[in-house]
Backbone as numpy.savetxt, mean C-alpha at the origin, in Angstrom:
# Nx Ny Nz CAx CAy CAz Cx Cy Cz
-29.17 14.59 18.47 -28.99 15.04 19.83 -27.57 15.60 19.99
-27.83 16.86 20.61 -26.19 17.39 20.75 -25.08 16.94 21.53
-25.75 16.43 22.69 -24.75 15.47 22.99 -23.82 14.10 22.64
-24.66 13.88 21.82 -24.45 12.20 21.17 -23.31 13.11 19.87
-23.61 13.76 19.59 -22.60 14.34 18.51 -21.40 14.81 19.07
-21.19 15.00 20.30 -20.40 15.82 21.17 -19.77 14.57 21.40
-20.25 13.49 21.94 -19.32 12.46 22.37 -18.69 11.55 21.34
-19.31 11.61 20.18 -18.89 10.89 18.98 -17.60 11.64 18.71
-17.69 12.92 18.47 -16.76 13.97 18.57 -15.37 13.65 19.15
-15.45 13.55 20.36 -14.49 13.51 21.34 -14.05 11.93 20.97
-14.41 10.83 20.94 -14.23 9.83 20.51 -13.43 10.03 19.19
-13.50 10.58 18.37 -12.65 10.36 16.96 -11.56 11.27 17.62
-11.63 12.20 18.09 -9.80 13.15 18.45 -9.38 12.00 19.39
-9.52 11.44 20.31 -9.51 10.26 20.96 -8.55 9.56 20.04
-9.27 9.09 18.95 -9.11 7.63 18.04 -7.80 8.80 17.49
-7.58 10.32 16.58 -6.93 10.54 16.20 -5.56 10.79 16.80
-5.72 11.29 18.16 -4.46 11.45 18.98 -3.93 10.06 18.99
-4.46 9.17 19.46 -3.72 7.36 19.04 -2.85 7.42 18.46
-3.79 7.76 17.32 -2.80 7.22 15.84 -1.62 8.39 15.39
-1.94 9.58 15.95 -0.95 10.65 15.77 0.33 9.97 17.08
0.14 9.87 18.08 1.04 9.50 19.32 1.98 7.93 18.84
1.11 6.92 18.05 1.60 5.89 16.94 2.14 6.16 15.91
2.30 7.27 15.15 2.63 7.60 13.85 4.33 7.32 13.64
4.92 6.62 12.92 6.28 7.04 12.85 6.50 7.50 10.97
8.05 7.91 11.20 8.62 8.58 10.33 9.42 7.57 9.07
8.54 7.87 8.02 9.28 6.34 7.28 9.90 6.95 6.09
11.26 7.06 5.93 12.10 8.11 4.92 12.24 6.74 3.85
12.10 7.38 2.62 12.63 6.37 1.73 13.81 6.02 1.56
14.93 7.18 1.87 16.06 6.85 1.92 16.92 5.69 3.06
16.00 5.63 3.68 15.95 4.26 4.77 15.63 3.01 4.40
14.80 2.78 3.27 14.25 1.85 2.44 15.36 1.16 1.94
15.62 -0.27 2.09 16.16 -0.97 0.76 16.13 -0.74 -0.51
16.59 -0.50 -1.57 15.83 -0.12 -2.73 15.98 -1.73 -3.89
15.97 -2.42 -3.29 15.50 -3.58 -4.37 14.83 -4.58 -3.57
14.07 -4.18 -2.52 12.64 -4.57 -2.16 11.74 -3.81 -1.83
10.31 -4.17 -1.89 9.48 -3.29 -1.70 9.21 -3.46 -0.11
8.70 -2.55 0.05 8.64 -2.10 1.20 7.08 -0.53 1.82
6.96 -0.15 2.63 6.01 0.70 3.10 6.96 1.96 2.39
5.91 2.53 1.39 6.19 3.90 0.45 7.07 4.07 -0.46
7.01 2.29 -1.16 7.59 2.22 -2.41 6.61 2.36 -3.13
7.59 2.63 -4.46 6.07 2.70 -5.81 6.57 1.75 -6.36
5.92 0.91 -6.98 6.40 -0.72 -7.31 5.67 -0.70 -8.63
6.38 -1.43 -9.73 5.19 -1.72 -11.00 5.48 -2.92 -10.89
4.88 -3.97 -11.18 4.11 -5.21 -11.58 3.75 -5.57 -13.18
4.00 -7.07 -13.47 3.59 -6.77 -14.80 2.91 -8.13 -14.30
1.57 -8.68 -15.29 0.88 -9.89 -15.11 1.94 -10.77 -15.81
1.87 -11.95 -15.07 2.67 -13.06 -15.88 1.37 -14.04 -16.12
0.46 -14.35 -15.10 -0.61 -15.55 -15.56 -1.49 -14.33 -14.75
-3.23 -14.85 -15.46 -4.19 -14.28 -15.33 -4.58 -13.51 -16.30
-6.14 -12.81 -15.96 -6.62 -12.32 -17.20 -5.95 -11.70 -17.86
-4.79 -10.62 -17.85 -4.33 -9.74 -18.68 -2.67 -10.03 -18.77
-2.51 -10.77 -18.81 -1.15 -11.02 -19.22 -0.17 -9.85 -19.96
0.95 -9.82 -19.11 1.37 -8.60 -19.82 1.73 -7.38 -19.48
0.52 -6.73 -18.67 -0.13 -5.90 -18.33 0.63 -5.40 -17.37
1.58 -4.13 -17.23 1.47 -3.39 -16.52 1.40 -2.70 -15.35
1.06 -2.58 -14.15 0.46 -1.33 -13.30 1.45 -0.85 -12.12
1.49 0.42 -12.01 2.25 1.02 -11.14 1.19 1.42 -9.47
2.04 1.11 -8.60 0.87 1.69 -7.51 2.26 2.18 -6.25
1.73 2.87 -5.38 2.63 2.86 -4.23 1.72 2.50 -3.04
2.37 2.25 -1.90 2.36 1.62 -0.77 2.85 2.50 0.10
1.03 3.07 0.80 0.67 4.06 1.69 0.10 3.90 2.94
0.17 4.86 3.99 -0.36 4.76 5.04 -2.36 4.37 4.34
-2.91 4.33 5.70 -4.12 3.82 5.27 -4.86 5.19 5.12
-4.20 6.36 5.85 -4.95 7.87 5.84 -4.75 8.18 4.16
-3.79 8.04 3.66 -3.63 8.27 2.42 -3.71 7.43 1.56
-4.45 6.10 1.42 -5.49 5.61 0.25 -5.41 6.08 -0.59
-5.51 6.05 -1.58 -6.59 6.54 -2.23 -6.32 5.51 -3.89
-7.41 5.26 -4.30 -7.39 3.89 -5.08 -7.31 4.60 -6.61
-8.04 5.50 -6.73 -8.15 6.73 -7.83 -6.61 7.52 -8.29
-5.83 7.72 -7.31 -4.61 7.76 -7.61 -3.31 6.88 -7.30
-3.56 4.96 -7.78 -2.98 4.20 -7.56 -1.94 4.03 -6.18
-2.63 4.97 -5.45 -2.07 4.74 -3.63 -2.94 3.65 -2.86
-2.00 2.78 -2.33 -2.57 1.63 -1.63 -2.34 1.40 -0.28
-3.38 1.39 0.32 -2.51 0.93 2.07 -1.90 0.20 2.20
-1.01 -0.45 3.44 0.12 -1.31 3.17 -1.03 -2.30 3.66
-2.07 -1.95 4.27 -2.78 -3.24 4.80 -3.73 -4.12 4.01
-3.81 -3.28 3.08 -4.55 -4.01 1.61 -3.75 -5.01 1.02
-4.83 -6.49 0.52 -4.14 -7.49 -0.12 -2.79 -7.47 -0.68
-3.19 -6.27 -1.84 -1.85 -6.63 -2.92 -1.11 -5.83 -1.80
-0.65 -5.11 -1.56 0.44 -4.31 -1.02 1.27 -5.31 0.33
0.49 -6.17 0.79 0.64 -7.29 1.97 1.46 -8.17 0.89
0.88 -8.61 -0.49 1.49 -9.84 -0.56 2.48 -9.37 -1.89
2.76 -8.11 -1.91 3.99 -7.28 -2.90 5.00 -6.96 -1.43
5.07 -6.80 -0.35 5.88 -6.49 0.60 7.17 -7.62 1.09
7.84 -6.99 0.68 9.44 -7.94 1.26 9.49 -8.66 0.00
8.81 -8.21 -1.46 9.31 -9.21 -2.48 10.50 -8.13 -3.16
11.64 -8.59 -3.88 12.56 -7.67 -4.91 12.29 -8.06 -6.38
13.23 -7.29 -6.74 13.31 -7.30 -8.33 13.25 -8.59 -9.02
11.98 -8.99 -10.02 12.17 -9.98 -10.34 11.51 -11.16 -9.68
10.91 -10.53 -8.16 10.42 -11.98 -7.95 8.67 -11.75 -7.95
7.72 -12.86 -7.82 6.14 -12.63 -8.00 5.11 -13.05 -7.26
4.39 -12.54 -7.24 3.28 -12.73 -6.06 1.99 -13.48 -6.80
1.75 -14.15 -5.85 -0.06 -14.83 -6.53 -1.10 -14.20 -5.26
-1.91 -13.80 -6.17 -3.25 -13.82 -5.21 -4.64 -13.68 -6.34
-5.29 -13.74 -4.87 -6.87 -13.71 -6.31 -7.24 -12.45 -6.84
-7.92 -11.53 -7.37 -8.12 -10.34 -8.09 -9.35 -10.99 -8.96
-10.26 -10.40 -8.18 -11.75 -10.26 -9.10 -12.18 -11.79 -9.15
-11.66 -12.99 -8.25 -12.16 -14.34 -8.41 -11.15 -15.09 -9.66
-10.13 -14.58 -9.80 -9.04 -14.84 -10.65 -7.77 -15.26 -10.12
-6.76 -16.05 -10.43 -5.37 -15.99 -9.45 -4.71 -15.27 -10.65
-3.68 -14.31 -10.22 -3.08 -13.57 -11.23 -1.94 -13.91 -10.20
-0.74 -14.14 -11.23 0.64 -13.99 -10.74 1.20 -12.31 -11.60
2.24 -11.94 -10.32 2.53 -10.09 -10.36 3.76 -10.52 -10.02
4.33 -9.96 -10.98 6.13 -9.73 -11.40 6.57 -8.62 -10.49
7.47 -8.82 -9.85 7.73 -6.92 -9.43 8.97 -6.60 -11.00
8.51 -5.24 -11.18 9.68 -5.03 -12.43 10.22 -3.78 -12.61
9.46 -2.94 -11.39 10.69 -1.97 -10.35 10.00 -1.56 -9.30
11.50 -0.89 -8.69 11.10 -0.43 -6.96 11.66 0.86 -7.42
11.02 2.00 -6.50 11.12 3.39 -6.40 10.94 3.73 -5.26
11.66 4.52 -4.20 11.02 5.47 -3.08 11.23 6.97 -3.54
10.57 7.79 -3.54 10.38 9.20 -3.58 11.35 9.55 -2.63
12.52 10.87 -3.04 13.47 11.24 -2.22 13.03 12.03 -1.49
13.63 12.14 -0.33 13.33 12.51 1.26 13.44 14.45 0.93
């Protein structure tokens, strides 16, 4: 029905003006740089859990820019919640796949402004 599409319509510019009128400006050069923080790129290495050892780089993104395929994470997602306000050197536990893995931070990066 064309109307029901029309009002759904108007409802999401609605929902988008919000979040555009909410949006702020988050420079990395504003960032601490030996904690993580919203639009750091942080690597992690496993200390306990399945892969010990291991690796992974991700950054910490708005939720519009997700995207899991190119290791971008919302800040509102688990790991990025419980990697936030940690620095160099210190580690996070949470579960992953029904597992507790402890995550090293073992650097911080913000992309220059």
């Amino acid at each position: 029905d064309r109307n029901r599409a029309l009002t759904i319509a108007r409802g999401k510019i609605k929902d988008l003006n919000e979040r555009i009128v909410g949006a702020k400006l988050v420079l990395g050069s504003d960032q601490p740089k030996d904690e993580v923080r919203f639009g750091a790129t942080v690597t992690v290495e496993t200390k306990k859990g399945r892969q010990v050892g291991l690796k992974r780089t991700l950054s910490i993104v708005g939720v519009d820019e997700a995207d899991i395929t190119a290791f971008k994470v919302g800040y509102i997602a688990p790991i990025a919640r419980s990697l936030t306000g940690l620095h160099l050197g210190e580690s996070a536990i949470l579960m992953m796949g029904g597992v507790e893995e402890t995550l090293e931070v073992v650097q911080i990066s913000y992309h220059s402004d």
